[in-house]
PDB file of N, CA, C and O in Angstrom:
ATOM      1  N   UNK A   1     -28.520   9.838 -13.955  1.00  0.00           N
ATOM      2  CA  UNK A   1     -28.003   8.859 -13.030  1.00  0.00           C
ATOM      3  C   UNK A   1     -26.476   8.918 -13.051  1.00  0.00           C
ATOM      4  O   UNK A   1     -25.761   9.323 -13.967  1.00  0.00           O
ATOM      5  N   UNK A   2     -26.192   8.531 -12.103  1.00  0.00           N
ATOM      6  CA  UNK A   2     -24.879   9.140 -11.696  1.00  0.00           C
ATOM      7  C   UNK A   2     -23.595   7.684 -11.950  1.00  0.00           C
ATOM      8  O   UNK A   2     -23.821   6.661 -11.303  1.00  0.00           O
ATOM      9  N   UNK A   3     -22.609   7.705 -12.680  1.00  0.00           N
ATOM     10  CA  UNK A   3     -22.031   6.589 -12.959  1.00  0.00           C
ATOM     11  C   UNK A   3     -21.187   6.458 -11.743  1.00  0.00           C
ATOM     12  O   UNK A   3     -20.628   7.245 -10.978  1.00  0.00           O
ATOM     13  N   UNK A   4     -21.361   4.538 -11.903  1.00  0.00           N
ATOM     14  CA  UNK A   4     -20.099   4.035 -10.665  1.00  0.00           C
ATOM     15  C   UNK A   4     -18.663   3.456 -11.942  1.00  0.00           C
ATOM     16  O   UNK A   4     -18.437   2.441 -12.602  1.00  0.00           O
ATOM     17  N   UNK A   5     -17.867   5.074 -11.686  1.00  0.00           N
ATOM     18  CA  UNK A   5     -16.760   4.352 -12.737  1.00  0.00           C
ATOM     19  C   UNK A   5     -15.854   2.708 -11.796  1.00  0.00           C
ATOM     20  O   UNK A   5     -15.678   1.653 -12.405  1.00  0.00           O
ATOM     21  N   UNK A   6     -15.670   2.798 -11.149  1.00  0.00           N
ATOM     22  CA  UNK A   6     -15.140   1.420 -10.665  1.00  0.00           C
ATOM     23  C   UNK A   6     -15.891   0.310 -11.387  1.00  0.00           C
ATOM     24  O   UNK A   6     -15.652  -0.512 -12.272  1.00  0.00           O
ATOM     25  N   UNK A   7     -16.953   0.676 -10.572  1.00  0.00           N
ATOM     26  CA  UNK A   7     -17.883  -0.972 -11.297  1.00  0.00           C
ATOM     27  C   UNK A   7     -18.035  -0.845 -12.949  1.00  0.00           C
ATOM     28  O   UNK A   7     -18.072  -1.958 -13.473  1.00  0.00           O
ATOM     29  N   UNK A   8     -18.128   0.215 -13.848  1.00  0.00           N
ATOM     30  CA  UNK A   8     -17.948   0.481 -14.935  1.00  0.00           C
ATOM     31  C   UNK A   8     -16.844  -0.288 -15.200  1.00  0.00           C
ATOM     32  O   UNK A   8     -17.028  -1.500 -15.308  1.00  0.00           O
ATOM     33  N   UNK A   9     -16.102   0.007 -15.286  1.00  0.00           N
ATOM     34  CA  UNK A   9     -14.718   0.185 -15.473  1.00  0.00           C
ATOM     35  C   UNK A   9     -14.214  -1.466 -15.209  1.00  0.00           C
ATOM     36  O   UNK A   9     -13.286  -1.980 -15.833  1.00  0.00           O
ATOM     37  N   UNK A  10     -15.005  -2.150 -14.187  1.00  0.00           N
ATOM     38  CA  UNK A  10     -14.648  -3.787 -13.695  1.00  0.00           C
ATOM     39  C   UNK A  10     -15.844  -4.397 -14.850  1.00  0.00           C
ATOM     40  O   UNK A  10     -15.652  -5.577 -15.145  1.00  0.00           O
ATOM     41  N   UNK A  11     -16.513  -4.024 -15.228  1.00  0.00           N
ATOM     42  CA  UNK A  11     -17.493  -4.538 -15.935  1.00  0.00           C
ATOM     43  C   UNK A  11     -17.082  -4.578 -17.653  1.00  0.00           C
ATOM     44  O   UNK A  11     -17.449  -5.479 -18.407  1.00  0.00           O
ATOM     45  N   UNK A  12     -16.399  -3.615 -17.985  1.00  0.00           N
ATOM     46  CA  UNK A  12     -16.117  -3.409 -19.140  1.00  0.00           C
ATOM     47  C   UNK A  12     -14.348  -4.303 -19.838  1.00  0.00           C
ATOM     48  O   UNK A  12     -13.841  -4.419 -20.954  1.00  0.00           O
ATOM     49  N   UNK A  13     -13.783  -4.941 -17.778  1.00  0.00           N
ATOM     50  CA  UNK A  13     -12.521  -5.756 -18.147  1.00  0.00           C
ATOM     51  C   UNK A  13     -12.960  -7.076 -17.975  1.00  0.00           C
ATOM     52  O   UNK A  13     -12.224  -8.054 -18.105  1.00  0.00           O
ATOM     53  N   UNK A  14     -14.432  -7.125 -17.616  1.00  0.00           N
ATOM     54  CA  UNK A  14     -15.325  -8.345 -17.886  1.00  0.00           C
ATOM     55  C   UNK A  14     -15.574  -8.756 -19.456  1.00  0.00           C
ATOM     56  O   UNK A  14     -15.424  -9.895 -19.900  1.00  0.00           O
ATOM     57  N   UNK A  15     -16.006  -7.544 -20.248  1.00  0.00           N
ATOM     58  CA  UNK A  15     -16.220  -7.776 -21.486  1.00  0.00           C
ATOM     59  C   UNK A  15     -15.012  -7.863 -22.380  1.00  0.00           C
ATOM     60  O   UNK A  15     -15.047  -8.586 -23.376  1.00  0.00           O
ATOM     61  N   UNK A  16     -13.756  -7.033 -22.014  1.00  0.00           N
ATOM     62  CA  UNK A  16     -12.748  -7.604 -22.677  1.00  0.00           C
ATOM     63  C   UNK A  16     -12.061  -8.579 -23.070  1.00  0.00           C
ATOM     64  O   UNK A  16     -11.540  -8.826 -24.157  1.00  0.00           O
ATOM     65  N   UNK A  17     -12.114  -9.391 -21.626  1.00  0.00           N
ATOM     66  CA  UNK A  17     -11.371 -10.720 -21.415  1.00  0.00           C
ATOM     67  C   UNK A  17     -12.235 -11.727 -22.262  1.00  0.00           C
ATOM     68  O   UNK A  17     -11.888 -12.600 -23.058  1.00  0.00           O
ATOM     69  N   UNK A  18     -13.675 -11.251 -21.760  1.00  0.00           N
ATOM     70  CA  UNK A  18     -14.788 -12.480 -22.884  1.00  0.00           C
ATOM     71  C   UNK A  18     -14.194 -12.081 -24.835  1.00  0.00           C
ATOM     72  O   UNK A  18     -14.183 -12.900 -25.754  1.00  0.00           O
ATOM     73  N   UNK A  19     -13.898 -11.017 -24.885  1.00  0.00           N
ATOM     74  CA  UNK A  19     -13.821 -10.536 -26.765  1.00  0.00           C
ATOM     75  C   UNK A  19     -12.531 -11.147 -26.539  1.00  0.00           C
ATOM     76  O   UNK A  19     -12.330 -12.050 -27.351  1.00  0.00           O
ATOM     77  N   UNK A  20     -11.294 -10.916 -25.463  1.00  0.00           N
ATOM     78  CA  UNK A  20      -9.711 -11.556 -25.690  1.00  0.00           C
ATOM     79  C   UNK A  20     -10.195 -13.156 -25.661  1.00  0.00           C
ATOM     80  O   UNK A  20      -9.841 -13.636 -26.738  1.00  0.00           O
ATOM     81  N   UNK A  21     -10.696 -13.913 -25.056  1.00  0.00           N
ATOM     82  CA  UNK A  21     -11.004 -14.999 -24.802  1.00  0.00           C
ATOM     83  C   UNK A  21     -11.759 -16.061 -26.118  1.00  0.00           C
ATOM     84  O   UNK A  21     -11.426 -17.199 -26.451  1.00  0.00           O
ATOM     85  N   UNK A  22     -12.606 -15.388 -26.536  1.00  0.00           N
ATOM     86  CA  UNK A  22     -13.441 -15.283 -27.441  1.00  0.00           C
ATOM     87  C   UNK A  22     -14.572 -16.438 -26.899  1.00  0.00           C
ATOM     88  O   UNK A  22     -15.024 -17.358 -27.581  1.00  0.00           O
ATOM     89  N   UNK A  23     -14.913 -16.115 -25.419  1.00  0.00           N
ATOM     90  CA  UNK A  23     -15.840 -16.523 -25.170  1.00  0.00           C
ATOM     91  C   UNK A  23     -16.534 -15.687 -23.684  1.00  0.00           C
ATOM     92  O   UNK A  23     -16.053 -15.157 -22.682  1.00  0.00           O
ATOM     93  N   UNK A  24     -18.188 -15.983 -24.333  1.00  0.00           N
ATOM     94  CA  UNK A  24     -19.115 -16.450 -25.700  1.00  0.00           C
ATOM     95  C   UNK A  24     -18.467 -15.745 -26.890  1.00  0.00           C
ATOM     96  O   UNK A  24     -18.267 -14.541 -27.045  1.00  0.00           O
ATOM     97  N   UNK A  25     -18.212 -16.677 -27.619  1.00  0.00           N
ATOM     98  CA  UNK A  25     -17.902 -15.885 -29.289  1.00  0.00           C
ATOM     99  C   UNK A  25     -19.102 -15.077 -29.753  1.00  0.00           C
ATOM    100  O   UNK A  25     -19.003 -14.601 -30.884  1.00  0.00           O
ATOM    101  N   UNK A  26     -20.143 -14.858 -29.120  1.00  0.00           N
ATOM    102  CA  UNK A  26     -21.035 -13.933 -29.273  1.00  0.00           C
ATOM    103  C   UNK A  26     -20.803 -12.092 -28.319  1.00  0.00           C
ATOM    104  O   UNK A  26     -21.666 -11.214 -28.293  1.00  0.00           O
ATOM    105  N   UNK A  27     -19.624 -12.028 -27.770  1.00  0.00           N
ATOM    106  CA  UNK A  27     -19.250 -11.049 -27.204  1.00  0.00           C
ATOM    107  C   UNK A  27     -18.597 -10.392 -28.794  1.00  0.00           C
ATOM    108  O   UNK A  27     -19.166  -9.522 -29.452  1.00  0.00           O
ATOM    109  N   UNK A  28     -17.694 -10.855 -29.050  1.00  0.00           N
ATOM    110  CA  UNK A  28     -16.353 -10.349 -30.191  1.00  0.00           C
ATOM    111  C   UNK A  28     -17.627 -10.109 -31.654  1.00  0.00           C
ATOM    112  O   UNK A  28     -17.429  -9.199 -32.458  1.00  0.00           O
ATOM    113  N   UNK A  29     -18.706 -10.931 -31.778  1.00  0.00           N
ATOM    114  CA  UNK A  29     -19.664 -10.690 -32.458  1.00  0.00           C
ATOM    115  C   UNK A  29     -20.768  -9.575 -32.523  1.00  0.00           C
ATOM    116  O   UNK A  29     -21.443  -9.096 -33.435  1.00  0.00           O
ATOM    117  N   UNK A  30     -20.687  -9.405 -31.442  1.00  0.00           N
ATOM    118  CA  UNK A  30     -21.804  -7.991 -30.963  1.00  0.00           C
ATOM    119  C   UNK A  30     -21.142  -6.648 -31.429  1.00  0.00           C
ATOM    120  O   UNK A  30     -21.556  -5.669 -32.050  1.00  0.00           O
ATOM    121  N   UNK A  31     -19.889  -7.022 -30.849  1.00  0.00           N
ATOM    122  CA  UNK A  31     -18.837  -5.733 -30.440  1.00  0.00           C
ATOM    123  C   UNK A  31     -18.521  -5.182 -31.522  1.00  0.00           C
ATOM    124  O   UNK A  31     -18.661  -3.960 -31.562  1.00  0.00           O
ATOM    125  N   UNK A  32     -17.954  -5.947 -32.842  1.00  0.00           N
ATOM    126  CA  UNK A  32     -17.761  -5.546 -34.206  1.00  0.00           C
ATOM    127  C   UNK A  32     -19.041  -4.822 -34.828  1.00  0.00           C
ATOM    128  O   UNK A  32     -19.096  -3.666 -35.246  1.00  0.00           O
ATOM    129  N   UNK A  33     -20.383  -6.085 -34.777  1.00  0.00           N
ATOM    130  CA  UNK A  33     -21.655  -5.602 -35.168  1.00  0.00           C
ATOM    131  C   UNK A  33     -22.643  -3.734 -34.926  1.00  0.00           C
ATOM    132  O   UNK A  33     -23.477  -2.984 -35.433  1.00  0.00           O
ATOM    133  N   UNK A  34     -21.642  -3.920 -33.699  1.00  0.00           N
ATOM    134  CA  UNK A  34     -22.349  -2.623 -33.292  1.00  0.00           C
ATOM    135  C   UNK A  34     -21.239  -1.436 -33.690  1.00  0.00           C
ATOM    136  O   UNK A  34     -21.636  -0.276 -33.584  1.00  0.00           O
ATOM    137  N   UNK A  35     -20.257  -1.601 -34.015  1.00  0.00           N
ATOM    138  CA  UNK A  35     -19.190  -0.923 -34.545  1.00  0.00           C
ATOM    139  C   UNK A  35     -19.591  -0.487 -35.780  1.00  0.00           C
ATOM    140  O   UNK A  35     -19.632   0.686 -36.152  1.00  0.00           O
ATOM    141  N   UNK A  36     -19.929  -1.609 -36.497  1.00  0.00           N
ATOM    142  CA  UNK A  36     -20.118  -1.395 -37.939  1.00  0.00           C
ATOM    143  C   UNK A  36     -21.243  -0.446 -38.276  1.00  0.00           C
ATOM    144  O   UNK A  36     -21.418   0.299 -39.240  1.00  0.00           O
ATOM    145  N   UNK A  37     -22.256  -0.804 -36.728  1.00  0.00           N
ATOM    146  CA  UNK A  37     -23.700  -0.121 -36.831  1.00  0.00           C
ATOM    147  C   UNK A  37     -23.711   1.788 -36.681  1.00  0.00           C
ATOM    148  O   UNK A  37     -24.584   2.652 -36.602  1.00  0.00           O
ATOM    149  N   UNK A  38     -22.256   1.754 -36.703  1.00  0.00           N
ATOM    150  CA  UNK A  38     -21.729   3.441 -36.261  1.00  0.00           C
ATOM    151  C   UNK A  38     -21.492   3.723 -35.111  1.00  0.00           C
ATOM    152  O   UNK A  38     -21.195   4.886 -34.842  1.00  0.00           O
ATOM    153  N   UNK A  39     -21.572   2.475 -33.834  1.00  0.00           N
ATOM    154  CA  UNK A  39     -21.407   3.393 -32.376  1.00  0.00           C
ATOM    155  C   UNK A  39     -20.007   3.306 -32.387  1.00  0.00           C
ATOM    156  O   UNK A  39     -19.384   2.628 -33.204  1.00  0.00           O
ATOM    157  N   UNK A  40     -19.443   4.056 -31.398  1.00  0.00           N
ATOM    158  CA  UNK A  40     -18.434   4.008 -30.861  1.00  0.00           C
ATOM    159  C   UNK A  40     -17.183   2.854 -30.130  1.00  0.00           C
ATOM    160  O   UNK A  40     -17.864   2.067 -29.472  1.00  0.00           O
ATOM    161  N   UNK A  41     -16.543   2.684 -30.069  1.00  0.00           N
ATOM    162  CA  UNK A  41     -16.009   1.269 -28.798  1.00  0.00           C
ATOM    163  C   UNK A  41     -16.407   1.606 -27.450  1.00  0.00           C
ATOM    164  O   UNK A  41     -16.785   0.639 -26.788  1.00  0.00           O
ATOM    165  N   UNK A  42     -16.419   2.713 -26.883  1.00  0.00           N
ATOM    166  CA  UNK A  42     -17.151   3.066 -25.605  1.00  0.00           C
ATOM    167  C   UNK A  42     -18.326   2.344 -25.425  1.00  0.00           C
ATOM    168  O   UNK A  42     -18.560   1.400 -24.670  1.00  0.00           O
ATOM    169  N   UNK A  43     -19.371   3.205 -26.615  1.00  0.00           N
ATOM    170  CA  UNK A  43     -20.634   3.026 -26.600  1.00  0.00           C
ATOM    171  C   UNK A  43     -21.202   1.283 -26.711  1.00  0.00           C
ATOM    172  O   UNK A  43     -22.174   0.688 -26.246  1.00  0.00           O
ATOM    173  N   UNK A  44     -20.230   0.947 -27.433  1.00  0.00           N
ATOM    174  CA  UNK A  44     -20.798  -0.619 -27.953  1.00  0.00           C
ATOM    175  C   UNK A  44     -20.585  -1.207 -26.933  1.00  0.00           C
ATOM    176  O   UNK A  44     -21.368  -2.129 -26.707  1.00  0.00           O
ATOM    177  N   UNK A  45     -19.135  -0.877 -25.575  1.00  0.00           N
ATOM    178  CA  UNK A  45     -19.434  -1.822 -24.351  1.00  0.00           C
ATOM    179  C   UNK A  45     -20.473  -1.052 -23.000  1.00  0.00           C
ATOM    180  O   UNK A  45     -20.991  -1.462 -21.961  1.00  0.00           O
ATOM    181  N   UNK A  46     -20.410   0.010 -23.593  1.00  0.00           N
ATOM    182  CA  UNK A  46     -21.775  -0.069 -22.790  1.00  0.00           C
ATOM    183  C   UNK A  46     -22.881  -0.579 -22.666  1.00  0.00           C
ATOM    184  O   UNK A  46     -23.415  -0.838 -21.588  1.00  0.00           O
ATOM    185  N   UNK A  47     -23.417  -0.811 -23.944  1.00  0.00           N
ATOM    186  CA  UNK A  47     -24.448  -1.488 -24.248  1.00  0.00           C
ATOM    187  C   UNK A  47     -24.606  -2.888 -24.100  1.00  0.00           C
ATOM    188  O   UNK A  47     -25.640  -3.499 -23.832  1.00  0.00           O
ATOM    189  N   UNK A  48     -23.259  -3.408 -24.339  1.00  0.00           N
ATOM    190  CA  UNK A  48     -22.946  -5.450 -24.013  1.00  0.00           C
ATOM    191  C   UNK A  48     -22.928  -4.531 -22.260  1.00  0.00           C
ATOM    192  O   UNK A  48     -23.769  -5.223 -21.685  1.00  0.00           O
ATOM    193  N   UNK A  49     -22.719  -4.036 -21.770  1.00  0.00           N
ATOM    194  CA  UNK A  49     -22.430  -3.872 -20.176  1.00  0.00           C
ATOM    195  C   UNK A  49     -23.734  -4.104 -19.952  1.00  0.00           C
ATOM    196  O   UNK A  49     -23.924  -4.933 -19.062  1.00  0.00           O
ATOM    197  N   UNK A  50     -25.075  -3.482 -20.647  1.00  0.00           N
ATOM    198  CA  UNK A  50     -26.186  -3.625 -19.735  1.00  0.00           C
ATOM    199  C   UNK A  50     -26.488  -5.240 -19.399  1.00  0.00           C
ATOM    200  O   UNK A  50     -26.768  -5.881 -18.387  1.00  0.00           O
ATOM    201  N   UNK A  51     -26.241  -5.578 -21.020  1.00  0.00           N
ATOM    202  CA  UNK A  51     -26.609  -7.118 -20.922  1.00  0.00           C
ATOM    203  C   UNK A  51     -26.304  -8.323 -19.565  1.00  0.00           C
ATOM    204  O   UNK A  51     -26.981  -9.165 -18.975  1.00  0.00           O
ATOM    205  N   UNK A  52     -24.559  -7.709 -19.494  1.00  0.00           N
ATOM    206  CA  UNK A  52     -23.497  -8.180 -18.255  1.00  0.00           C
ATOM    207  C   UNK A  52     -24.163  -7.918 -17.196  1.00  0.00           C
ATOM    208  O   UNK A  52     -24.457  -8.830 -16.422  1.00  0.00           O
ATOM    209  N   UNK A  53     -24.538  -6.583 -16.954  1.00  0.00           N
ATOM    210  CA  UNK A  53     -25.314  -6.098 -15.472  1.00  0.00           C
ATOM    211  C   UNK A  53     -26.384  -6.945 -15.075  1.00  0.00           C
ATOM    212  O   UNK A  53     -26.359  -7.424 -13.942  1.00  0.00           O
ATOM    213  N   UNK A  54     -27.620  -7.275 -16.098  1.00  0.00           N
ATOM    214  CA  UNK A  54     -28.396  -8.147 -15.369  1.00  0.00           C
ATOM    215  C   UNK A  54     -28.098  -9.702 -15.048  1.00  0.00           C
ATOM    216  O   UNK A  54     -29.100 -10.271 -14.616  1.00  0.00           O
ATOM    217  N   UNK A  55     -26.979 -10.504 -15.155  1.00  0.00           N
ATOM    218  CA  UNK A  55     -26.245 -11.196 -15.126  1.00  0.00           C
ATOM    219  C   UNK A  55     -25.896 -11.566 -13.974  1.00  0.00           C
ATOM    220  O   UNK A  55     -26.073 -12.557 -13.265  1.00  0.00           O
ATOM    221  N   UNK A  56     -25.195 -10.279 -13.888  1.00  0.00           N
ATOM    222  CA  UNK A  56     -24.285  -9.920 -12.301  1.00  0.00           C
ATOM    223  C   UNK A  56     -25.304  -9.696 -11.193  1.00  0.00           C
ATOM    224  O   UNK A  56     -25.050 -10.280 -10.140  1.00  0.00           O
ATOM    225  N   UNK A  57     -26.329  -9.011 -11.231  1.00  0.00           N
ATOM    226  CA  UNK A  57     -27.401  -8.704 -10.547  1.00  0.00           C
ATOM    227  C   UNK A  57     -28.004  -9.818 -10.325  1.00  0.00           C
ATOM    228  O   UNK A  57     -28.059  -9.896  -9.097  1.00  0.00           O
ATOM    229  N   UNK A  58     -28.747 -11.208 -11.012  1.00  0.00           N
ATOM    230  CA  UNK A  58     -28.675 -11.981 -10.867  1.00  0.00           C
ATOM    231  C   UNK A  58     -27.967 -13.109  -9.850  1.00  0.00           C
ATOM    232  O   UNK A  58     -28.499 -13.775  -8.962  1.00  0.00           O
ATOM    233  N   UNK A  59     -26.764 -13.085 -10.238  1.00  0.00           N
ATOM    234  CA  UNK A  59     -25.592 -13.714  -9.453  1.00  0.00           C
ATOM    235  C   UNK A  59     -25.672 -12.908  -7.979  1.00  0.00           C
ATOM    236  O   UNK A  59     -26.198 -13.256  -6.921  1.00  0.00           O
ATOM    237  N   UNK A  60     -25.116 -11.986  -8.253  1.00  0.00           N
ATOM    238  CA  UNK A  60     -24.861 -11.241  -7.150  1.00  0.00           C
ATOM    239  C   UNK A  60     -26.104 -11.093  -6.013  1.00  0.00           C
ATOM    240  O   UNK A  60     -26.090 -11.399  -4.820  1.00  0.00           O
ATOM    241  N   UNK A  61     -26.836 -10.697  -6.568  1.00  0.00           N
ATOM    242  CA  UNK A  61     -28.398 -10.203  -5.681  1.00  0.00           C
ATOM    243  C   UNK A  61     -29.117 -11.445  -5.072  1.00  0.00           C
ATOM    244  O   UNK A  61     -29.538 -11.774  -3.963  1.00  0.00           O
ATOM    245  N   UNK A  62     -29.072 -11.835  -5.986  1.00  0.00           N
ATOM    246  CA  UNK A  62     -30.426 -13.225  -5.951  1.00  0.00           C
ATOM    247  C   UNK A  62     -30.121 -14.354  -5.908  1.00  0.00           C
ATOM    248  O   UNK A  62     -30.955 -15.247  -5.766  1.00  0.00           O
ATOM    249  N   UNK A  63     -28.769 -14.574  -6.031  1.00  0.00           N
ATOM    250  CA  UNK A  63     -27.997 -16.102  -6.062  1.00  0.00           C
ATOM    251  C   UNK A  63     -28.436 -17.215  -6.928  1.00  0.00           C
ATOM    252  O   UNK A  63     -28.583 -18.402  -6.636  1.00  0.00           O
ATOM    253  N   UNK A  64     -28.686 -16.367  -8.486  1.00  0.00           N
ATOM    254  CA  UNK A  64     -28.704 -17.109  -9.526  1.00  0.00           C
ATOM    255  C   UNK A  64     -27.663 -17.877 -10.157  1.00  0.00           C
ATOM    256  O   UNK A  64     -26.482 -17.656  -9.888  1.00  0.00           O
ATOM    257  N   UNK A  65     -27.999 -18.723 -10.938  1.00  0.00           N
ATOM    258  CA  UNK A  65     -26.783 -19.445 -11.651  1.00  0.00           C
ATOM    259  C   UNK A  65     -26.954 -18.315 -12.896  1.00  0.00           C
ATOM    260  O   UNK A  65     -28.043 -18.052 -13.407  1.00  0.00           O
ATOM    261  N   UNK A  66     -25.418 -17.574 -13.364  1.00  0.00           N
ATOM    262  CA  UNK A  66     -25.217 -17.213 -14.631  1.00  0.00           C
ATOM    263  C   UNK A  66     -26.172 -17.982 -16.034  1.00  0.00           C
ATOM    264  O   UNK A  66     -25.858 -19.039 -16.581  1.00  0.00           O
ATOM    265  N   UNK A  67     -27.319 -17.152 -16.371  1.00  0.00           N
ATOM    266  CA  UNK A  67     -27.654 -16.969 -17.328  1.00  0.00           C
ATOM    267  C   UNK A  67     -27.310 -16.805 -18.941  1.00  0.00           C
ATOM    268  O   UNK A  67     -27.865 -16.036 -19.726  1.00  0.00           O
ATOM    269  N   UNK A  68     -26.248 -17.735 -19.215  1.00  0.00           N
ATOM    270  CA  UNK A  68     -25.982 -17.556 -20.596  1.00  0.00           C
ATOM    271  C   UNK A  68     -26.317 -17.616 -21.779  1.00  0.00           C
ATOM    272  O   UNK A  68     -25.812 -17.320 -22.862  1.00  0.00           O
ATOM    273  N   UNK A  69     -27.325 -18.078 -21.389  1.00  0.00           N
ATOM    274  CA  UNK A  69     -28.432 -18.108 -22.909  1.00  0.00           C
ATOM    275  C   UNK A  69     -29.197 -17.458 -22.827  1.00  0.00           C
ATOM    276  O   UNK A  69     -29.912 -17.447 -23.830  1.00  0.00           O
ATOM    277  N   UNK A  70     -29.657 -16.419 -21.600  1.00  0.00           N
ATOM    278  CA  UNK A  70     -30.248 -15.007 -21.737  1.00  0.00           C
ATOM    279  C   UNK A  70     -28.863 -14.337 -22.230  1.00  0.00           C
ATOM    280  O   UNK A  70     -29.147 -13.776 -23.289  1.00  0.00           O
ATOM    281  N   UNK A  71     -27.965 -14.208 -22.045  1.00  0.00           N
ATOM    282  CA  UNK A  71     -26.889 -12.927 -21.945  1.00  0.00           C
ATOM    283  C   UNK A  71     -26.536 -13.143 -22.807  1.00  0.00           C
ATOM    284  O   UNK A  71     -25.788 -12.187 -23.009  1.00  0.00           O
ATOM    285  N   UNK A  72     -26.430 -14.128 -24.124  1.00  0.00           N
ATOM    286  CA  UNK A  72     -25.851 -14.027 -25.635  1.00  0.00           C
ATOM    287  C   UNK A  72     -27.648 -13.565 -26.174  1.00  0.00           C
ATOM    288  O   UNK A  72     -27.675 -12.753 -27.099  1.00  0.00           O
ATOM    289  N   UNK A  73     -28.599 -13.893 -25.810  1.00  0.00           N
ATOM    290  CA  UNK A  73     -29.897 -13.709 -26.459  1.00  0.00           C
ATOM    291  C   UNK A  73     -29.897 -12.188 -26.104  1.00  0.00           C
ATOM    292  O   UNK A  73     -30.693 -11.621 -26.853  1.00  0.00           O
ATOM    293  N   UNK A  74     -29.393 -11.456 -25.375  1.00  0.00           N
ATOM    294  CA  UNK A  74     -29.627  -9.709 -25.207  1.00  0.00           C
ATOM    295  C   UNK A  74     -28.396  -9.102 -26.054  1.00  0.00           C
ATOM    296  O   UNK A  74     -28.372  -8.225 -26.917  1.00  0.00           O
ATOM    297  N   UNK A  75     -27.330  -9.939 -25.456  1.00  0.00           N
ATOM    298  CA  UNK A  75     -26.079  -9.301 -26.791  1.00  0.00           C
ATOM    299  C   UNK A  75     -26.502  -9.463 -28.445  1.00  0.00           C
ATOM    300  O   UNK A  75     -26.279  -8.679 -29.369  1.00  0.00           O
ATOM    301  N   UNK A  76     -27.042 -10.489 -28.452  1.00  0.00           N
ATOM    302  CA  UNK A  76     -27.942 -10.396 -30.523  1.00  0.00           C
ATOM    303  C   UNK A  76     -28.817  -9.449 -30.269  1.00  0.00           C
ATOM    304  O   UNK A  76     -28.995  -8.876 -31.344  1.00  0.00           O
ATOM    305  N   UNK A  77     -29.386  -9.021 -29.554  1.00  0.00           N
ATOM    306  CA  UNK A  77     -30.387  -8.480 -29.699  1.00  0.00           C
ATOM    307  C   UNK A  77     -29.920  -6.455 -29.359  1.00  0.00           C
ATOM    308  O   UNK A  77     -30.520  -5.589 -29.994  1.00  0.00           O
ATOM    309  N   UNK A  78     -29.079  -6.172 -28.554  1.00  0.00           N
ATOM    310  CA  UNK A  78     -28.209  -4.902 -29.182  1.00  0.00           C
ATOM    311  C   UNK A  78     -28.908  -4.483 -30.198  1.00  0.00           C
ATOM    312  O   UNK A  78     -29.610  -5.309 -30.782  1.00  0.00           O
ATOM    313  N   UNK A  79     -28.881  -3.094 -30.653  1.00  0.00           N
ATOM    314  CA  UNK A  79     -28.965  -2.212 -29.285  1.00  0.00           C
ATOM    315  C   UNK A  79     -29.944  -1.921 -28.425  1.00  0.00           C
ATOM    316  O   UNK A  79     -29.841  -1.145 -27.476  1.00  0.00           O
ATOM    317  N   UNK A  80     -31.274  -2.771 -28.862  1.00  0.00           N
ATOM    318  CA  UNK A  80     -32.246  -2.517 -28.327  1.00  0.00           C
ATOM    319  C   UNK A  80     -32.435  -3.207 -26.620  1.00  0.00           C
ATOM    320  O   UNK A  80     -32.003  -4.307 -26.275  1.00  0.00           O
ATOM    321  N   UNK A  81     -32.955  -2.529 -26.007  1.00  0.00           N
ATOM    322  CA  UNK A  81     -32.682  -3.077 -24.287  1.00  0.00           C
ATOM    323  C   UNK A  81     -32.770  -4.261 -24.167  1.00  0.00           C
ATOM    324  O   UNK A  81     -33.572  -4.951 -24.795  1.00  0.00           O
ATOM    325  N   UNK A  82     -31.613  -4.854 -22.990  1.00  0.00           N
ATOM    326  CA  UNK A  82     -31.810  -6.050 -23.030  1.00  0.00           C
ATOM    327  C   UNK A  82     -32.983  -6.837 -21.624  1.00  0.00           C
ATOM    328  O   UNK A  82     -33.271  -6.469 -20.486  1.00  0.00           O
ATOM    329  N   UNK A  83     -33.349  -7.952 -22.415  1.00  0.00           N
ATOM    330  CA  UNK A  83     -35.093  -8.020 -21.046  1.00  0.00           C
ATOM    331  C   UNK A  83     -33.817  -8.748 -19.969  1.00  0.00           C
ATOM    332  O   UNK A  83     -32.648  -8.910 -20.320  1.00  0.00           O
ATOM    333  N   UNK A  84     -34.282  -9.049 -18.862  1.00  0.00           N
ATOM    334  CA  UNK A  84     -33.958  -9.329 -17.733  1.00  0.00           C
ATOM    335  C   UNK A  84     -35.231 -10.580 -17.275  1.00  0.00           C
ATOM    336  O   UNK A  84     -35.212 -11.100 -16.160  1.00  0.00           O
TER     337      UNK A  84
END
């Protein structure tokens, strides 16, 4: 599958601002956790990205209210997929 670096790339200054912000303080928590777990800093916001994506998809698609107690419950739950 073929990457959309833009939306990548807007998604991943989504997850920054939440780790600069320190909210959910469960972003800056994942991010270390999965660091420690050996991935990469790339790799570890990719993985909080999937979490973000169904979020946004949500919002965006379906005109949900932001899900935040799914989207810290998939960031603990790293690296394994997050449910939707």
């Amino acid at each position: 599958m073929k990457t959309n670096d833009p939306l990548k790339n807007q998604i991943f200054e989504i997850i920054e601002n939440q780790m600069r912000d320190n909210n959910p303080k469960e972003t800056n928590i994942t991010y270390k956790r999965l660091i420690e777990l050996g991935f990469s800093k790339t790799e570890s916001k990719q993985f909080m990205s999937q979490c973000l994506a169904i979020e946004l998809l949500d919002v965006l698609e379906y005109k949900k209210p932001f899900n935040e107690d799914r989207y810290i419950n998939n960031l603990k739950n790293l690296p394994k997929d997050p449910s939707s």
